[in-house]
N, C-alpha and C positions, 0 to 999 in steps of 0.2 A: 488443417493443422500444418504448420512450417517444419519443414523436414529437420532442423535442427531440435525442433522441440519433440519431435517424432523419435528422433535417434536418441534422444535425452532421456523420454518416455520410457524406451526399450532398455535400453544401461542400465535406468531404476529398479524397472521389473526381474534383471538379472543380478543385479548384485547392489542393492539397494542401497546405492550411491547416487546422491544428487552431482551434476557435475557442476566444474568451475563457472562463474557465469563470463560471460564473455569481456572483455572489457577489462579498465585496469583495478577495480573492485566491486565489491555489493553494490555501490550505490551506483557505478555506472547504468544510465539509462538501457543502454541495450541488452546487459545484462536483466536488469530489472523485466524490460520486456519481455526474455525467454523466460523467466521464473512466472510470470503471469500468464502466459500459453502453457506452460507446464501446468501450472494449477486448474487452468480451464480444460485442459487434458484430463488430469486426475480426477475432476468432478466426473466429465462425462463417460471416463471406465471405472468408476469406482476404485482407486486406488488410492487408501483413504491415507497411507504413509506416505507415499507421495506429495498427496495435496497438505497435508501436514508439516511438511519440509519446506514445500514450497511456502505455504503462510509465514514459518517463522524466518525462512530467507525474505521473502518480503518485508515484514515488520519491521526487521532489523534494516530497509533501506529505503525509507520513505523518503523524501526530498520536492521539494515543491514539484517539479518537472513531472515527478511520478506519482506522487498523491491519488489526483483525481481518480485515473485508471484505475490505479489501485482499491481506492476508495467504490469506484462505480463496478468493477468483479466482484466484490467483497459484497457489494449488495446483492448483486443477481445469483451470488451463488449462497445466499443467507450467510455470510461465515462474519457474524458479531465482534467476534476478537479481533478477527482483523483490520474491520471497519473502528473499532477503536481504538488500535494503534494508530493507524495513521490519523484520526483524529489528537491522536496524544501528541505526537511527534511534529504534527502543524501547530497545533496548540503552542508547543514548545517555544518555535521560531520565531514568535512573537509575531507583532504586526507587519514588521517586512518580509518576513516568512509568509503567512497566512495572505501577504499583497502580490506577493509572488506565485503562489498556486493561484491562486485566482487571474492572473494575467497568461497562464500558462495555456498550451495547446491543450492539453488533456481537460484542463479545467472548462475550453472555451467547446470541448466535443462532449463532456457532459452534461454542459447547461443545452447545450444546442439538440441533445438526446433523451434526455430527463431531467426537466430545468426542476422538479418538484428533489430529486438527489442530492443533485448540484447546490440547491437551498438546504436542505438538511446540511451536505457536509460543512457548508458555511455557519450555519447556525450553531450546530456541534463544535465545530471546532472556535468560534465565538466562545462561547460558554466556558469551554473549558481554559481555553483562554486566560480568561477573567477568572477562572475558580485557579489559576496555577498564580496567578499576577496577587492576588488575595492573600496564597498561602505565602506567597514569598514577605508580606507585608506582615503579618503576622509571625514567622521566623524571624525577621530583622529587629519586631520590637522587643521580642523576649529575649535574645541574646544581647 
């Protein structure tokens, strides 16, 4: 564990505060990264409001760059909600979005680690994709 996420760990444990994450907001990468060691921390002590804070600081900062990672913890540690946020939040960004995690490094260490993943989140976030492209077609005609 990264002694930052270490010292983060122990903060939590006493005064059950997530700290700032690093960086100039959520969505910065580096912050991103300590919120996903934090949570891989929180699994493996069982600190389940911990890991709790962590998913919803997560969710709320998906970004291509960060997806996959996020997307490939999310699998290994079962957590559903999570894995379908960031499938939502790719979905969103349409196709330059969804072309953009997939050219990303995290995308290129998850197919290279679990290329059967790497295809799920592709195909997931395809789908929905298409089911959000749908609904917005449908809005337009009825108004």
């Amino acid at each position: 564990m990264e002694p930052d996420a270490f010292a983060a760990m122990l903060r939590f444990a006493y005064d059950d505060t997530l700290p700032e994450l690093p960086g100039n907001s959520d969505r910065d990468a580096t912050g991103v990264h300590m919120a996903q060691h934090l949570l891989a921390a929180a699994d493996l002590y069982r600190m389940d409001a911990l890991s709790q804070a962590c998913q919803d600081r997560l969710a709320r900062c998906v970004t291509p760059a960060t997806a996959a990672d996020t997307y490939a913890l999310a699998d290994r540690l079962g957590l559903r909600l999570l894995k379908a946020a960031v499938v939502r939040d790719v979905a969103a960004t349409g196709a330059r979005g969804i072309e953009a995690v997939k050219n990303s490094e995290g995308f290129r260490r998850l197919a290279a680690a679990d290329a059967a993943i790497a295809e799920e989140m592709v195909r997931k976030v395809m789908a929905a994709a298409s089911a959000h492209v749908k609904r917005e077609e449908v809005s337009t005609t009825d108004g």
